[in-house]
Backbone as numpy.savetxt, mean C-alpha at the origin, in Angstrom:
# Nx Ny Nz CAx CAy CAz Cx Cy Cz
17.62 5.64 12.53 18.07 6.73 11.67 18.01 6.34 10.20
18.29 5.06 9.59 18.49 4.46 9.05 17.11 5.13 8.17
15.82 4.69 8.90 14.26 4.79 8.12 14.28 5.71 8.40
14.30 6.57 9.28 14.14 8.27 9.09 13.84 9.24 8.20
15.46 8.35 7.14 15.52 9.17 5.69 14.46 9.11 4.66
13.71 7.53 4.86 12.65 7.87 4.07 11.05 8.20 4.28
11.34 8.72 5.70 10.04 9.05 6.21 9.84 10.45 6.57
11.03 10.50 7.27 11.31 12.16 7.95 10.69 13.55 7.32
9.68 13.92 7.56 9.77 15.24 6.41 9.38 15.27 4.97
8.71 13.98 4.70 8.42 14.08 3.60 7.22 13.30 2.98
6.75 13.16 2.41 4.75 12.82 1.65 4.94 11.35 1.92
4.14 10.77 2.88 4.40 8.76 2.37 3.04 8.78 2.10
2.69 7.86 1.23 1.35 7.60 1.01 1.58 6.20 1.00
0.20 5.85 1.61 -0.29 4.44 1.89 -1.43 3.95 1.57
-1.45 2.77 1.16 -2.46 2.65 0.25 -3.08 0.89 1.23
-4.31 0.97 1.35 -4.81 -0.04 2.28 -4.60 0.60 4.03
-5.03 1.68 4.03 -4.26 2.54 5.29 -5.37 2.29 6.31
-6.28 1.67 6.12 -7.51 1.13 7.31 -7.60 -0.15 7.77
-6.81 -1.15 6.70 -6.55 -2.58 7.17 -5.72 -2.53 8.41
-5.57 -4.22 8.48 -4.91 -4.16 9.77 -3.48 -4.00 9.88
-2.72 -4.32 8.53 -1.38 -4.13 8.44 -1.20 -2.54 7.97
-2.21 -1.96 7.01 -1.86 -0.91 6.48 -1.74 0.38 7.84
-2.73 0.45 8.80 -3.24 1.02 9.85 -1.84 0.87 10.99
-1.56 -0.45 11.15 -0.21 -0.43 12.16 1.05 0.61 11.06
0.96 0.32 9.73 1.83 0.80 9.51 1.82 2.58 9.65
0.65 3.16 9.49 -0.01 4.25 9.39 0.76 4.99 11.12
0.70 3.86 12.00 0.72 4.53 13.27 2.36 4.12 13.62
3.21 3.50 12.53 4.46 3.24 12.78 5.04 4.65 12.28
5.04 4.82 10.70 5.17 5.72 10.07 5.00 7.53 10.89
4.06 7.43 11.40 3.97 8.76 12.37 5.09 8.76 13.42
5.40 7.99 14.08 6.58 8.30 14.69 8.36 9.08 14.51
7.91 8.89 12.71 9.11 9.28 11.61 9.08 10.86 11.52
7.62 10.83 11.64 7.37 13.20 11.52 7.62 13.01 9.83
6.71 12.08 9.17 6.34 12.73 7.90 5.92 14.18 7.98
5.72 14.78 6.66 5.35 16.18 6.27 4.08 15.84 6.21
3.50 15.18 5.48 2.62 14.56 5.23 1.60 13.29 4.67
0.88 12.48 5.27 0.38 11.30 4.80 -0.86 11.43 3.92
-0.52 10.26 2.78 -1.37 10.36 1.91 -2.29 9.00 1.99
-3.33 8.49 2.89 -4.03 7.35 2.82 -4.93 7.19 2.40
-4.76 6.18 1.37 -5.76 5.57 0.45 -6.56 3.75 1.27
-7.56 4.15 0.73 -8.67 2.88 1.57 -9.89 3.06 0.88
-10.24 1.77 0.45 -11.69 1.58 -0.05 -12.56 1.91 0.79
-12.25 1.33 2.19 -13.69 1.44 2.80 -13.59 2.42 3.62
-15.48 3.56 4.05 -15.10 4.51 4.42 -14.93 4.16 5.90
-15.39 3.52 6.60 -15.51 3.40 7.98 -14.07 3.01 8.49
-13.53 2.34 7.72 -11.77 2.17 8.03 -11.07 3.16 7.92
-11.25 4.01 7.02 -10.91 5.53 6.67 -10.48 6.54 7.72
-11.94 6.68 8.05 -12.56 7.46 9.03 -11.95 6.88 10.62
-11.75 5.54 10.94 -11.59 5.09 11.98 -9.78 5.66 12.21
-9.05 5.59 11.27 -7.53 5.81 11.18 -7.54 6.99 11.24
-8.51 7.91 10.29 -8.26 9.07 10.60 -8.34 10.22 12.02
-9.78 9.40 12.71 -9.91 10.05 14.04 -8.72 9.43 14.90
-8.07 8.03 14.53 -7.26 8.04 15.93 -5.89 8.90 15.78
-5.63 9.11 14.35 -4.09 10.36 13.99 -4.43 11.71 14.55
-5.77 12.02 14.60 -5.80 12.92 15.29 -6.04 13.34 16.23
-7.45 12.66 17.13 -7.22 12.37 18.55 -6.52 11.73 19.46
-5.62 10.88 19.39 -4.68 10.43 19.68 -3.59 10.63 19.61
-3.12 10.45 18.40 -1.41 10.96 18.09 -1.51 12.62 17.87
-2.54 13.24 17.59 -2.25 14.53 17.47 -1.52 14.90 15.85
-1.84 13.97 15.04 -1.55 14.08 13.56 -2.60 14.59 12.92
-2.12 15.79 12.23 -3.34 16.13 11.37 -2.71 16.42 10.06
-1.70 15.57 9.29 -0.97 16.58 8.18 -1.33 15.60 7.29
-2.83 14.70 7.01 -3.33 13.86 6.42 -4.26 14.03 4.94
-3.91 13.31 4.16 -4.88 13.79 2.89 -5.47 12.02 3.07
-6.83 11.94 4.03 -7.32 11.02 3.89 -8.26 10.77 2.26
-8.11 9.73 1.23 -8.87 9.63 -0.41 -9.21 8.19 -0.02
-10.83 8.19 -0.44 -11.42 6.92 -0.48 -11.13 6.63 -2.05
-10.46 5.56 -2.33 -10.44 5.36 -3.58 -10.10 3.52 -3.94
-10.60 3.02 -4.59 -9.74 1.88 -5.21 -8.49 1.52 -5.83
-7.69 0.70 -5.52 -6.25 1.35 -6.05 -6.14 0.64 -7.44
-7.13 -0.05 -8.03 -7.89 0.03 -9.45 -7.85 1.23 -10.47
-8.25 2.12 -9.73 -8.99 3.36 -10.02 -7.41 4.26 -11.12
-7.32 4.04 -12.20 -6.27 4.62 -12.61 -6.19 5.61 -12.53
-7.04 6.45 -13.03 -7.23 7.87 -13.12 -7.06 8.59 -11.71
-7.84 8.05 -10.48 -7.67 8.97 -9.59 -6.18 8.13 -8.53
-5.57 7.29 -8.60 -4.11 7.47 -8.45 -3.29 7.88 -8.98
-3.88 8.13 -10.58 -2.67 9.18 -11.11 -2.49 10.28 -10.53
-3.55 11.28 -10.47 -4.09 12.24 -9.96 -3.30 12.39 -8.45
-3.86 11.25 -7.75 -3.16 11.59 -6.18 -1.82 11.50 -6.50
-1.17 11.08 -7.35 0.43 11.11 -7.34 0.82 12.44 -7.53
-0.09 12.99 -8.81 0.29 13.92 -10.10 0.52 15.18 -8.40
-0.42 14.87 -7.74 -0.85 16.03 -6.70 0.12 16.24 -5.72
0.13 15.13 -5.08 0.82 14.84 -3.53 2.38 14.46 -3.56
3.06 13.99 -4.73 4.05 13.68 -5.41 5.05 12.81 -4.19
4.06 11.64 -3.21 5.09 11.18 -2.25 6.41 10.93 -2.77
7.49 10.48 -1.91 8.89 10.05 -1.70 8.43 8.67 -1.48
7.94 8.29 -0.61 7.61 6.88 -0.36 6.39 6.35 -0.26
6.13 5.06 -0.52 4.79 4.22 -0.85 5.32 3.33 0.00
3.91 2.68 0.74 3.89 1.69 1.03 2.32 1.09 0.77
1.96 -0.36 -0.49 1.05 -0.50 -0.54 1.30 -1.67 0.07
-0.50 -1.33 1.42 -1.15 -2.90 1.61 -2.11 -2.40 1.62
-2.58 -2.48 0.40 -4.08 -2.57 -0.22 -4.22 -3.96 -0.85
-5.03 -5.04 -0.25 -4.56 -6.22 -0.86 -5.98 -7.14 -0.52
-6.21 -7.83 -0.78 -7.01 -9.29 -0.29 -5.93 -10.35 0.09
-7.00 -10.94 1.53 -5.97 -11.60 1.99 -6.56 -13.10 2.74
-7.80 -12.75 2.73 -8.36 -13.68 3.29 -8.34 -15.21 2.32
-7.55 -16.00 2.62 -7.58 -17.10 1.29 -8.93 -18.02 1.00
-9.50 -18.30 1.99 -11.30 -18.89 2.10 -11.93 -17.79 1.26
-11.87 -16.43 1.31 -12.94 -15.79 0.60 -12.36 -15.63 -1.15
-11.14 -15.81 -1.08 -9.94 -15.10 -2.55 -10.25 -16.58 -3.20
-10.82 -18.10 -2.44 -10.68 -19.03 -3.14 -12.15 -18.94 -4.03
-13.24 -18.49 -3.38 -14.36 -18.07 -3.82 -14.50 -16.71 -4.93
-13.61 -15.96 -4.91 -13.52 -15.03 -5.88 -12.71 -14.53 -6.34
-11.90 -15.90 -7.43 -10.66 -15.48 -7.45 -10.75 -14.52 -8.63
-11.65 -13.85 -9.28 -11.43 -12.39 -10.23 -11.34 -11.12 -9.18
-11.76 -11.24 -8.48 -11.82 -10.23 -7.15 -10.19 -10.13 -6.83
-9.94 -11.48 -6.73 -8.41 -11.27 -6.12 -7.47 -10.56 -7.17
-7.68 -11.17 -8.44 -6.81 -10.84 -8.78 -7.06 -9.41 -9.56
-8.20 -8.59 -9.77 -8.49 -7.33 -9.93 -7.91 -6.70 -8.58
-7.98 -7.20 -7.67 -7.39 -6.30 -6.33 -6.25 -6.46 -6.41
-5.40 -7.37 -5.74 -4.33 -7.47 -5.51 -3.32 -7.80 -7.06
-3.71 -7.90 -8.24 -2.55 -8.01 -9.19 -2.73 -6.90 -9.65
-4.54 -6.19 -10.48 -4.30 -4.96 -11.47 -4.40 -3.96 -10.62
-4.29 -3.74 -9.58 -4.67 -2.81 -8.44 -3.36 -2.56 -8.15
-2.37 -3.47 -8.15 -0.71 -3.00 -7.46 -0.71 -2.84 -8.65
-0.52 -3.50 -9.92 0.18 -2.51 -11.08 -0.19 -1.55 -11.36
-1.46 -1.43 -11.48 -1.78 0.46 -11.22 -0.74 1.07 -10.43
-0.93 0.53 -9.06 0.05 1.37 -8.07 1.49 1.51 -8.38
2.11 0.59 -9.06 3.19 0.46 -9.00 3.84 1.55 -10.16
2.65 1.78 -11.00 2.91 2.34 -12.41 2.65 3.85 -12.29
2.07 4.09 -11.37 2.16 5.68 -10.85 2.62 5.79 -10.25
3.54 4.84 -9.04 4.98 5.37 -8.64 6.16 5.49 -9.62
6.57 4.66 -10.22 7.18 4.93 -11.21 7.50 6.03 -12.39
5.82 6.04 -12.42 5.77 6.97 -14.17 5.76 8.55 -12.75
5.45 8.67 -11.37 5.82 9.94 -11.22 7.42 10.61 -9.77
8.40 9.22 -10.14 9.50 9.04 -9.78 9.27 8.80 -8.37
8.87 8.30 -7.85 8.77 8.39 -6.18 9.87 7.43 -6.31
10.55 7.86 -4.82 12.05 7.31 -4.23 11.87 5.66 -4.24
11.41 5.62 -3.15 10.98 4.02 -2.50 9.95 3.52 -2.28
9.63 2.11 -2.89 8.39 1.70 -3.05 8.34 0.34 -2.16
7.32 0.14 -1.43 7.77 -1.16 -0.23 6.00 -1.57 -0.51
6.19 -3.26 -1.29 5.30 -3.85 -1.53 4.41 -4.86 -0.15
3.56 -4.63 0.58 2.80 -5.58 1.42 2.99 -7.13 0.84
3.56 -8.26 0.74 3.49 -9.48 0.53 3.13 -10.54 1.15
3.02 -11.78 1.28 2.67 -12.51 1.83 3.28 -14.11 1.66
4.03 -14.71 2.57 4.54 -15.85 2.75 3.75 -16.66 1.57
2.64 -16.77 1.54 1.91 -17.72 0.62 2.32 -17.40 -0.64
3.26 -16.56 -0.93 3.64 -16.35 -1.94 5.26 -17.26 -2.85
5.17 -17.67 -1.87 6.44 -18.86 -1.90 5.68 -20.25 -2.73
5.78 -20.46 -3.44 4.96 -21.54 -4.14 3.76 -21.96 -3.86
3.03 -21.14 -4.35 1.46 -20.67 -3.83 0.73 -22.31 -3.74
-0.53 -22.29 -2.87 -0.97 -23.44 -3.14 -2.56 -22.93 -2.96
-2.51 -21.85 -3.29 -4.18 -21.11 -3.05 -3.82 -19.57 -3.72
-5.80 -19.21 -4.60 -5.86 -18.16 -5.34 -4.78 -16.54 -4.79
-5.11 -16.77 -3.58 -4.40 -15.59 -2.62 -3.27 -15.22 -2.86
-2.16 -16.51 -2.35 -0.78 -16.40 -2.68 -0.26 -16.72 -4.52
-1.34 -16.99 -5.21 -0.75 -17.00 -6.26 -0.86 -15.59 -7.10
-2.00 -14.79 -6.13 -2.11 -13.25 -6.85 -0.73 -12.60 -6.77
-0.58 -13.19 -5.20 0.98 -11.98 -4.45 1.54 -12.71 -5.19
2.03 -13.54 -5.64 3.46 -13.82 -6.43 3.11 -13.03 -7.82
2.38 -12.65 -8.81 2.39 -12.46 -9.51 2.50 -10.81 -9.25
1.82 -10.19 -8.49 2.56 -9.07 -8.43 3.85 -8.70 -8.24
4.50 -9.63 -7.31 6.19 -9.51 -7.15 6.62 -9.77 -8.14
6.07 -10.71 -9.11 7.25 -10.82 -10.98 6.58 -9.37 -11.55
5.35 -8.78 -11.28 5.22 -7.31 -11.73 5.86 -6.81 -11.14
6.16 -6.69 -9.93 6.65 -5.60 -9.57 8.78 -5.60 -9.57
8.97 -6.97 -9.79 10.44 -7.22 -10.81 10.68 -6.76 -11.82
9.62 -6.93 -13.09 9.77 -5.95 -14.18 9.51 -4.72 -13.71
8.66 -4.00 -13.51 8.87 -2.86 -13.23 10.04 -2.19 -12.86
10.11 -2.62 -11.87 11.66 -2.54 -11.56 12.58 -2.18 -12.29
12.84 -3.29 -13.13 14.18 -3.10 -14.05 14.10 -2.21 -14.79
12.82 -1.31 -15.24 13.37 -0.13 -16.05 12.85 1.12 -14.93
13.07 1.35 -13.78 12.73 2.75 -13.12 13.51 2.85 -12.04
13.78 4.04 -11.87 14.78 4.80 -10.96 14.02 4.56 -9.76
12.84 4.13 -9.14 12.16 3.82 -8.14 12.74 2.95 -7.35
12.89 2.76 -6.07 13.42 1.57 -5.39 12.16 1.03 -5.25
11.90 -0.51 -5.44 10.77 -1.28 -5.81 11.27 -2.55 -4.48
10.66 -2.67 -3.50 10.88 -4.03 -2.64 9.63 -4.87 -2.21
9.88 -5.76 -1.61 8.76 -6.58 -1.51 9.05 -6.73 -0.02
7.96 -6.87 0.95 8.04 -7.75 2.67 6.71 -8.95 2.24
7.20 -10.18 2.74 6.65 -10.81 2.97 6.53 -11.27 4.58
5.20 -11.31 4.86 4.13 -11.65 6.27 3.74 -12.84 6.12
4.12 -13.44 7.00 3.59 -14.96 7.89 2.19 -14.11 8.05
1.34 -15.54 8.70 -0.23 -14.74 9.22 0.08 -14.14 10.44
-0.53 -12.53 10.07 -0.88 -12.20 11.04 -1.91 -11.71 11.96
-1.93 -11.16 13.25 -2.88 -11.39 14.29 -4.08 -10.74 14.04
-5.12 -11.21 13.91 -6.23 -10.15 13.71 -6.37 -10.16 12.11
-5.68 -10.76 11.14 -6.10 -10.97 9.59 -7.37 -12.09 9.56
């Protein structure tokens, strides 16, 4: 009952909604009877794959599937300005630490200016509760990966302190299938 309140009936948008964490969360979240989901995903085939199983499967169709980068300032403003969720949950992220050690501008264009984008159009368009994807490696990083996620969590601390947004962080051990 507890999560209900911030799912029940009302816009969640998710951002990384074809990965493997974003996608479980996609099919957790439906159990709540949002009004409607707003999933964001770079890639289309992940897209497309989440989207046919909400609807052949769960029988969800109250979806505004957007291929977009969560880079992309302009068109997350836009999906906010539009869809005006209650709740976010971004795991739109890089995670693989072998590939993030090889490109660490990649990482940190994804996972640092990519959540402050995100974080800054929840904010600047009041959404309730904001629940950050994190990662254990973020505990005194010892690779490009976990040193991106920590730096978004001190972004997403300031942020914080000046917005009426509830701003949290989960941090994930590895998990199955990453």
């Amino acid at each position: 009952s507890a999560i209900s309140q911030y799912l029940e009936n009302l816009t969640v948008l998710i951002t990384g909604a074809g990965g493997s964490i974003g996608s479980e969360l996609v099919r957790q979240v439906i159990r709540f009877n949002p009004k409607r989901l707003v999933l964001v995903e770079s890639s289309e085939e992940n897209l497309f794959n989440i989207q046919m199983e909400l609807k052949n499967i769960h029988g969800f169709d109250s979806v505004v599937p957007t291929i977009a980068r969560v880079q992309d300032e302009s068109v997350m403003k836009k999906l906010f300005e539009k869809y005006r969720p209650e709740t976010v949950f971004h795991a739109a992220a890089y995670k693989h630490v072998p590939l993030m050690e090889n490109n660490p501008w990649q990482a940190i264009d994804n996972n640092v200016i990519g959540s402050y984008v995100t974080m800054k159009c929840a904010h600047e368009s009041g959404v309730r509760r904001f629940v950050l994807v994190s990662t254990d490696k973020a505990v005194r990083p010892t690779n490009v990966m976990g040193a991106t996620k920590r730096m978004t969590e001190l972004v997403m601390h300031a942020i914080s302190a000046k917005s009426k947004t509830v701003f949290m962080a989960v941090r994930f051990g590895n998990v199955l299938g990453s």
